[in-house]
C-alpha positions as CSV (number, residue, x, y, z in Angstrom):
1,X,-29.8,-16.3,59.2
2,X,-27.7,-12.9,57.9
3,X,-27.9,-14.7,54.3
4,X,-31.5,-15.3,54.2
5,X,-31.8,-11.4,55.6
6,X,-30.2,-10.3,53.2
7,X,-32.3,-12.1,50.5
8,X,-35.2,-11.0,51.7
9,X,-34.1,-7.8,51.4
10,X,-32.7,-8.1,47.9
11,X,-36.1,-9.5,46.5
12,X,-38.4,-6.7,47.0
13,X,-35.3,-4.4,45.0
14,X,-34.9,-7.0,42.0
15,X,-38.6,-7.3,41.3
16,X,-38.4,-2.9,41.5
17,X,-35.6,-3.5,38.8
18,X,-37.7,-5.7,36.8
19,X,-40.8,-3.6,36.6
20,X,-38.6,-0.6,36.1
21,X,-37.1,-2.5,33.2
22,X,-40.8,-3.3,31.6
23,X,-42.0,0.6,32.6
24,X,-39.0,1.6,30.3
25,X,-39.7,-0.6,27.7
26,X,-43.1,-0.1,27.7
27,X,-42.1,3.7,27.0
28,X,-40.3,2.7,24.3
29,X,-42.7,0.5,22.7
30,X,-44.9,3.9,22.8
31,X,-42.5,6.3,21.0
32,X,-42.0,3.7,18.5
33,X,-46.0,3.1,17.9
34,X,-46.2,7.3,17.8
35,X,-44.2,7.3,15.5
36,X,-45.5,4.8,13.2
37,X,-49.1,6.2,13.5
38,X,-47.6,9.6,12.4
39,X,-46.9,8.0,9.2
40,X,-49.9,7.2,7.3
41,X,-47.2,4.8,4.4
42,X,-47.3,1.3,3.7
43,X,-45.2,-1.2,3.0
44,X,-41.0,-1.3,3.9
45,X,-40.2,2.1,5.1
46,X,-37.9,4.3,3.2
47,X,-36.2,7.9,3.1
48,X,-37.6,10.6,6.4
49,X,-39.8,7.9,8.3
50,X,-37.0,5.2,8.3
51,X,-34.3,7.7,9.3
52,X,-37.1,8.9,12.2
53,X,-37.3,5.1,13.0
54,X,-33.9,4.0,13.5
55,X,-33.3,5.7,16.9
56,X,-36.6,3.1,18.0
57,X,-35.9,-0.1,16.6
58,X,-32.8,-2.1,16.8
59,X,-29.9,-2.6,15.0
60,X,-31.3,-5.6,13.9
61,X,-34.3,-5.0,13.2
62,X,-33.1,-1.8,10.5
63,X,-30.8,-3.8,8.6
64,X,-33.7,-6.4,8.1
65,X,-35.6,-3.2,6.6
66,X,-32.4,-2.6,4.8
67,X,-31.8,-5.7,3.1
68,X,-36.5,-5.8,2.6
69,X,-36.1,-2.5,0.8
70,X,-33.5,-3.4,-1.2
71,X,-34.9,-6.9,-2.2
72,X,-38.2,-4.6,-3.4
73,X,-36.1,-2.2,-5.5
74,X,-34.5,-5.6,-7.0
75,X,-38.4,-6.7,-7.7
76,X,-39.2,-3.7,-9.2
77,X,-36.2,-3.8,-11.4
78,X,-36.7,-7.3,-12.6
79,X,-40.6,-7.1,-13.6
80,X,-40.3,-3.3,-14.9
81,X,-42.4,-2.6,-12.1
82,X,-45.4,-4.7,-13.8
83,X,-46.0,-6.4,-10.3
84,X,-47.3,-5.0,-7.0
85,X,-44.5,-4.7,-4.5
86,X,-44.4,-8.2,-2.0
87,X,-45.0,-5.9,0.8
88,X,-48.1,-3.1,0.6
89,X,-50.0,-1.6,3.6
90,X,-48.6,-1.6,6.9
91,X,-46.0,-4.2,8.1
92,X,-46.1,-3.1,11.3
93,X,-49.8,-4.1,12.5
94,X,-51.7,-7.3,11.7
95,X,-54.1,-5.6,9.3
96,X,-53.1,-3.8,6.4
97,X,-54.8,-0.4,6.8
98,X,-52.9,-0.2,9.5
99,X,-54.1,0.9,13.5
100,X,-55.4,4.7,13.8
101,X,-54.9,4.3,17.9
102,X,-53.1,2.1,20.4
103,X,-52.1,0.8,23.8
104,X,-49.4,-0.7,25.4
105,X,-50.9,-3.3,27.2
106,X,-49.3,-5.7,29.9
107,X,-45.2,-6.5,29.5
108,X,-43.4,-9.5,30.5
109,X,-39.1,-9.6,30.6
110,X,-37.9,-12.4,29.9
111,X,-34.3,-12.8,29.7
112,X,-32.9,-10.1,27.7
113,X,-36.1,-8.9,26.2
114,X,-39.1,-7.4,27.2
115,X,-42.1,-8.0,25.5
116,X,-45.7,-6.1,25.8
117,X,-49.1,-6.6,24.4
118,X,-50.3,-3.6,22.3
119,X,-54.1,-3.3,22.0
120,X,-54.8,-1.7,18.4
121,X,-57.5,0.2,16.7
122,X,-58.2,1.1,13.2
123,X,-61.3,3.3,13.3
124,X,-63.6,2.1,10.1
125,X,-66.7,4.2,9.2
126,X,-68.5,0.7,9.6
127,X,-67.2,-0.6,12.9
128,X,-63.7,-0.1,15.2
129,X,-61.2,-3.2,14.5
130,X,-59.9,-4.5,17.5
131,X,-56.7,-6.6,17.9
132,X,-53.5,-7.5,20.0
133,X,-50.1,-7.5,18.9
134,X,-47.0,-8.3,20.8
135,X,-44.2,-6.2,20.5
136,X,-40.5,-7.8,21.3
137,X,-38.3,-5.1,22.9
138,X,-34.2,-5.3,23.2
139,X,-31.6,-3.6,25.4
140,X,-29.3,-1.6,22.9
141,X,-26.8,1.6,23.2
142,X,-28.5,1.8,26.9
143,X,-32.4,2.0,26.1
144,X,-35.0,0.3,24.6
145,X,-35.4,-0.6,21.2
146,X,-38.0,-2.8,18.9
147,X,-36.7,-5.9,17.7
148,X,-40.1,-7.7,16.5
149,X,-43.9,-7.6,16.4
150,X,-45.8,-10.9,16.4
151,X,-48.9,-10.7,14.8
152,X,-51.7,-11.0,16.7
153,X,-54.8,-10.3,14.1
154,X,-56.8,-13.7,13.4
155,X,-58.2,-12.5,10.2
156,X,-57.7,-14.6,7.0
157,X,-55.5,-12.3,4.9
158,X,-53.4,-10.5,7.9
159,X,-49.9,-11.8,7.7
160,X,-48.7,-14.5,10.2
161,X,-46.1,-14.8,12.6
162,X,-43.4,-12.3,12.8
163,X,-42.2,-8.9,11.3
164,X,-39.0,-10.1,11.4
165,X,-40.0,-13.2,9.6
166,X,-42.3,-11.5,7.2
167,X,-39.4,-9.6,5.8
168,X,-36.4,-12.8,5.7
169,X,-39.1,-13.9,3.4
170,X,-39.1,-10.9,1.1
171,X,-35.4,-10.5,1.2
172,X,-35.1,-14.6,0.5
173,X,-37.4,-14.0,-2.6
174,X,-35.3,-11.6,-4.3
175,X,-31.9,-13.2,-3.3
């Protein structure tokens, strides 16, 4: 009888932990997307708005952007610059003009991660685009960090899949 006492009391405590978890992810997730919307730049980021970046995303996640930024200079150096680079607009949104506002949406932990729907806007002079992305969302150094985006746009020419996958593709073309 004690045990299942004692359960019941844990329960309620666990699921606070839980939601705690998601409410400091889902802060997280919102420093990151102010910071991207600050940046009106496209494609891999490099120089200031990487360096402002890093303390947001993960480990992981940087040296992806790392090896993507490299594997463009290595393009760029092959064709003399007489080809676009693989990666243009902005890789962190389904459409490539990128969002002008957000939301973080609803967030789920699962395991390790925590991962939160983010409601995005790109105000057009003809009509508001509307879509959802999911950002993924890891424990590192004590805090919360970005690990992925899965794209969520289900336009023709947005990209597919992940971020993280999106830019193993760029790096595997130039290795």
């Amino acid at each position: 009888m004690r045990a299942l006492f004692a359960l019941l009391l844990l329960l309620p405590l666990a699921a606070c932990g839980d939601s705690g978890s998601e409410n400091d992810a889902a802060r997280a997730a919102a420093v990151f997307y102010d910071i991207r919307l600050s940046e009106r730049t496209g494609g891999v980021p490099v120089g200031d708005f990487r360096t402002r970046l890093r303390p947001v995303i993960s480990s992981m996640l940087d040296s992806l952007l790392a090896q993507a930024a490299e594997a463009e200079r290595r393009h760029t150096e092959r064709t003399s610059n007489s080809e676009p680079p693989y990666l243009q607009g902005d890789i962190f949104s389904s459409l490539v003009e990128g969002a002008t506002s957000y939301e973080i949406g609803e967030c789920d932990a699962r395991g390790e991660t925590v991962i939160c729907d983010v409601q995005l806007v790109h105000d057009a002079e003809e009509a508001p685009v509307q879509w959802t992305d999911r950002v993924v969302l890891v424990p590192e150094d004590g805090h919360w960090t970005v690990d992925d985006i899965h794209y969520g746009g289900d336009w023709d020419f947005g990209p597919k899949g992940t971020l993280q996958q999106v830019l193993r593709a760029v790096i595997a073309e130039e290795e």
